[in-house]
MISE-833365 format. One record per residue (C-alpha): residue in one letter; x, y, z; residue number from 0. Coordinates in nm, 3 decimals, m for minus. Last residue first. Layout:
code, u, v, w, pos
A, X, Y, Z, NUM
...
***
This chain:
code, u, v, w, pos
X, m1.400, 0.844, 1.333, 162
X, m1.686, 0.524, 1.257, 161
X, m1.484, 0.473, 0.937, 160
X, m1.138, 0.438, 1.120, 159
X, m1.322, 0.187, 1.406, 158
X, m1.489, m0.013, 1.132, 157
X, m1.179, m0.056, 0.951, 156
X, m0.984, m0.149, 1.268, 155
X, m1.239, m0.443, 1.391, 154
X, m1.230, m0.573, 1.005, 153
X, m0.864, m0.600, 0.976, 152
X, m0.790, m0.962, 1.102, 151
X, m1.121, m1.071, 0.985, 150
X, m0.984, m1.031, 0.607, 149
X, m1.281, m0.842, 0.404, 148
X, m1.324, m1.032, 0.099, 147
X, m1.151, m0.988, m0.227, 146
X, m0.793, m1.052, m0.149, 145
X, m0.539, m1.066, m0.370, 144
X, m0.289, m1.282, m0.264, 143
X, 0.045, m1.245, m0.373, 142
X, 0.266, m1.572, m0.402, 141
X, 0.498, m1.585, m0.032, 140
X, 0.451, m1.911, 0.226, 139
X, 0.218, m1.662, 0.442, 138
X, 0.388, m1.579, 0.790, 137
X, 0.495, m1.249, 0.719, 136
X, 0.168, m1.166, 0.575, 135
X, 0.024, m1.084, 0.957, 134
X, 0.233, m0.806, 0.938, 133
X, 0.143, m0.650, 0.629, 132
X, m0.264, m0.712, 0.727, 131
X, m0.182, m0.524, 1.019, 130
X, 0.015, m0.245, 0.865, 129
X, m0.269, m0.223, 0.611, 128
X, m0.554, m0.169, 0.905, 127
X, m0.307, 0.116, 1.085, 126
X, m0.187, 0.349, 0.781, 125
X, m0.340, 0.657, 0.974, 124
X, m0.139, 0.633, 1.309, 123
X, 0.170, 0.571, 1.118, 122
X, 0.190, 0.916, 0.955, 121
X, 0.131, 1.009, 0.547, 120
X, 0.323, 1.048, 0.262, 119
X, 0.174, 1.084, m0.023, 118
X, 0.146, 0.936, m0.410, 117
X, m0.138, 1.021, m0.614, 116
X, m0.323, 0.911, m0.934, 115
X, m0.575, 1.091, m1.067, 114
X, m0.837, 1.063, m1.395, 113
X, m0.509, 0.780, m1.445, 112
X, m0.418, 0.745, m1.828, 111
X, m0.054, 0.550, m1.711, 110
X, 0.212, 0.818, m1.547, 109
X, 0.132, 0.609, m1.230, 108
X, 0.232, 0.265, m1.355, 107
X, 0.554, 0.423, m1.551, 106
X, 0.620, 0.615, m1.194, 105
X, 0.642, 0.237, m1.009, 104
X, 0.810, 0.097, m1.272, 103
X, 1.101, 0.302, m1.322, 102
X, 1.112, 0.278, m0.936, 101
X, 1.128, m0.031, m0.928, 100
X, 1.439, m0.025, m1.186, 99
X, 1.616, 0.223, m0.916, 98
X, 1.603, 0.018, m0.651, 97
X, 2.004, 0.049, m0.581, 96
X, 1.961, 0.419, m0.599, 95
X, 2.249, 0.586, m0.818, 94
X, 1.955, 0.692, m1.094, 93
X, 1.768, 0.882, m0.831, 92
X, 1.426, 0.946, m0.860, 91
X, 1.141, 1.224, m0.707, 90
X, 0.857, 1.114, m0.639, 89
X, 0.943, 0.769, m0.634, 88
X, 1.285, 0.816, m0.409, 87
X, 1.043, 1.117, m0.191, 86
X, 0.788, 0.788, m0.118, 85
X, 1.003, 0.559, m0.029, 84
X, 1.181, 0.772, 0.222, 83
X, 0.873, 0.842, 0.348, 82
X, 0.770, 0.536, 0.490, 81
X, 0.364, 0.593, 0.624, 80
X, 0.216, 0.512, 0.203, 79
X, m0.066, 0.640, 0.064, 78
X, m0.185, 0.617, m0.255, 77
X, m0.478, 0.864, m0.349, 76
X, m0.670, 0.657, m0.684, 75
X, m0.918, 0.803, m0.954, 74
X, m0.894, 0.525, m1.209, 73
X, m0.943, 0.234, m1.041, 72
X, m1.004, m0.003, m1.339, 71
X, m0.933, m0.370, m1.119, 70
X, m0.590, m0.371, m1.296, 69
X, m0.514, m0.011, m1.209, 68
X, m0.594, m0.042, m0.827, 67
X, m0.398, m0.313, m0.818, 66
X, m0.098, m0.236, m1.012, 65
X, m0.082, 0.103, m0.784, 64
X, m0.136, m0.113, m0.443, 63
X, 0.094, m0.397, m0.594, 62
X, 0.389, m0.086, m0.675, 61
X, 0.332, 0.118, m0.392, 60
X, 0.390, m0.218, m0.126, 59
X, 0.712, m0.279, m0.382, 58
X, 0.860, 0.026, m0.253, 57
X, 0.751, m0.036, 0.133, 56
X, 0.957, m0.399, 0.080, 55
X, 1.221, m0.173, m0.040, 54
X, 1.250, 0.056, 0.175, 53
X, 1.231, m0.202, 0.477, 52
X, 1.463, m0.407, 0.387, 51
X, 1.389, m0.732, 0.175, 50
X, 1.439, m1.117, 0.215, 49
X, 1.088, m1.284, 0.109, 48
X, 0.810, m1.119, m0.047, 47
X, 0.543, m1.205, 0.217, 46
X, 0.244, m1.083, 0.043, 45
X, m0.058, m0.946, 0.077, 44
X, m0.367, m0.799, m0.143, 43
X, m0.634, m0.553, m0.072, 42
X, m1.052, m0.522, m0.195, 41
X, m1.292, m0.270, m0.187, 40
X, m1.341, m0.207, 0.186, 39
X, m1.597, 0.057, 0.235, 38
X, m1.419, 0.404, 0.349, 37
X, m1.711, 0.576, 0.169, 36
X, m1.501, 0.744, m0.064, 35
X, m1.404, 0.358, m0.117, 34
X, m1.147, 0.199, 0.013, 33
X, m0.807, m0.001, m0.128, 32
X, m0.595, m0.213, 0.186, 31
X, m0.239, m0.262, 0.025, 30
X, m0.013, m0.525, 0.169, 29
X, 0.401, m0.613, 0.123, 28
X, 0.579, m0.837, 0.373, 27
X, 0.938, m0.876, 0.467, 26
X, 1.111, m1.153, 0.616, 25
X, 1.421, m1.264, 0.839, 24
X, 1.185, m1.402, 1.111, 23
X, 1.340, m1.154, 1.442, 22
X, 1.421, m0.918, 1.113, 21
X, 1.090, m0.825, 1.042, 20
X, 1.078, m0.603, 0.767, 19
X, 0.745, m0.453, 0.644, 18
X, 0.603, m0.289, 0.342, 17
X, 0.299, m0.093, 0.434, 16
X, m0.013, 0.034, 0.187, 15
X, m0.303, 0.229, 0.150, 14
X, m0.488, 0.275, m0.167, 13
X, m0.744, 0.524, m0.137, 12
X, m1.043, 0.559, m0.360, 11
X, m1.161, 0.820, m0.590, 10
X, m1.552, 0.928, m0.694, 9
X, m1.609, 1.126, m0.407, 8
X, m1.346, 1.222, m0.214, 7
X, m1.081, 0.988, m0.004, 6
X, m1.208, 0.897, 0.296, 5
X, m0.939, 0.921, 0.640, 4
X, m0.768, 0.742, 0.804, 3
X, m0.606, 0.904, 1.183, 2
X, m0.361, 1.183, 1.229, 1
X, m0.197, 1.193, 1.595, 0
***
């Protein structure tokens, strides 16, 4: 079982979940961003409407990556639990249906980062940003970006900096 853990000094880590629920017909996007100190920064959510899985954890990279860039991140680890999405960015495919996301996932990334990147990394470790995905499904849609720590999360964060 891997668990969260800080980025190094001077970097934060973006973390972020797409989600499909198919019971409500929705999929969600979130990105949680943390310090090397695993202090909250700041996160966003979305319900994006009708998407499957890859591609609502495809968009999650590209609002954690536009983010992180917007706010003047510019030492960021991205990490993402579907790994499917993240071997189609790392490594593209013209025949993939999402291939324009893509396109502007890697032209965010190959912007003047110090660093900037993308890794797979197990469920256990992407906890707080699956919550804050999944509680998204029920938001009217719009993304959110969310400077204060959601109460939703703020049990699990303390828990994952505490480990």
């Amino acid at each position: 079982m891997s668990t969260w853990s800080k980025p190094n000094v001077g970097s934060v880590k973006v973390n972020v979940k797409g989600v499909f629920k198919r019971s409500q017909m929705r999929s969600a996007v979130a990105c949680v961003i943390r310090d090397s100190d695993g202090q909250w920064v700041r996160g966003c959510k979305s319900m994006i409407g009708l998407a499957v899985s890859i591609t609502a954890a495809m968009w999650s990279i590209f609002y954690g990556l536009k983010l992180a860039w917007e706010h003047q991140d510019k030492s960021v680890l991205v990490e993402s639990d579907c790994e499917e999405a993240v071997n189609l960015v790392l490594n593209p495919n013209p025949d993939f249906e999402m291939y324009e996301l893509i396109c502007m996932i890697n032209n965010i990334m190959s912007e003047s980062w110090v660093l900037c990147e993308l890794i797979y990394i197990l469920s256990s470790a992407n906890i707080a940003v699956a919550a804050l995905a999944n509680n998204a499904i029920s938001d009217d849609g719009g993304i959110d970006e969310l400077t204060v720590l959601p109460s939703i999360i703020r049990p699990i964060l303390a828990a994952e900096k505490m480990a």
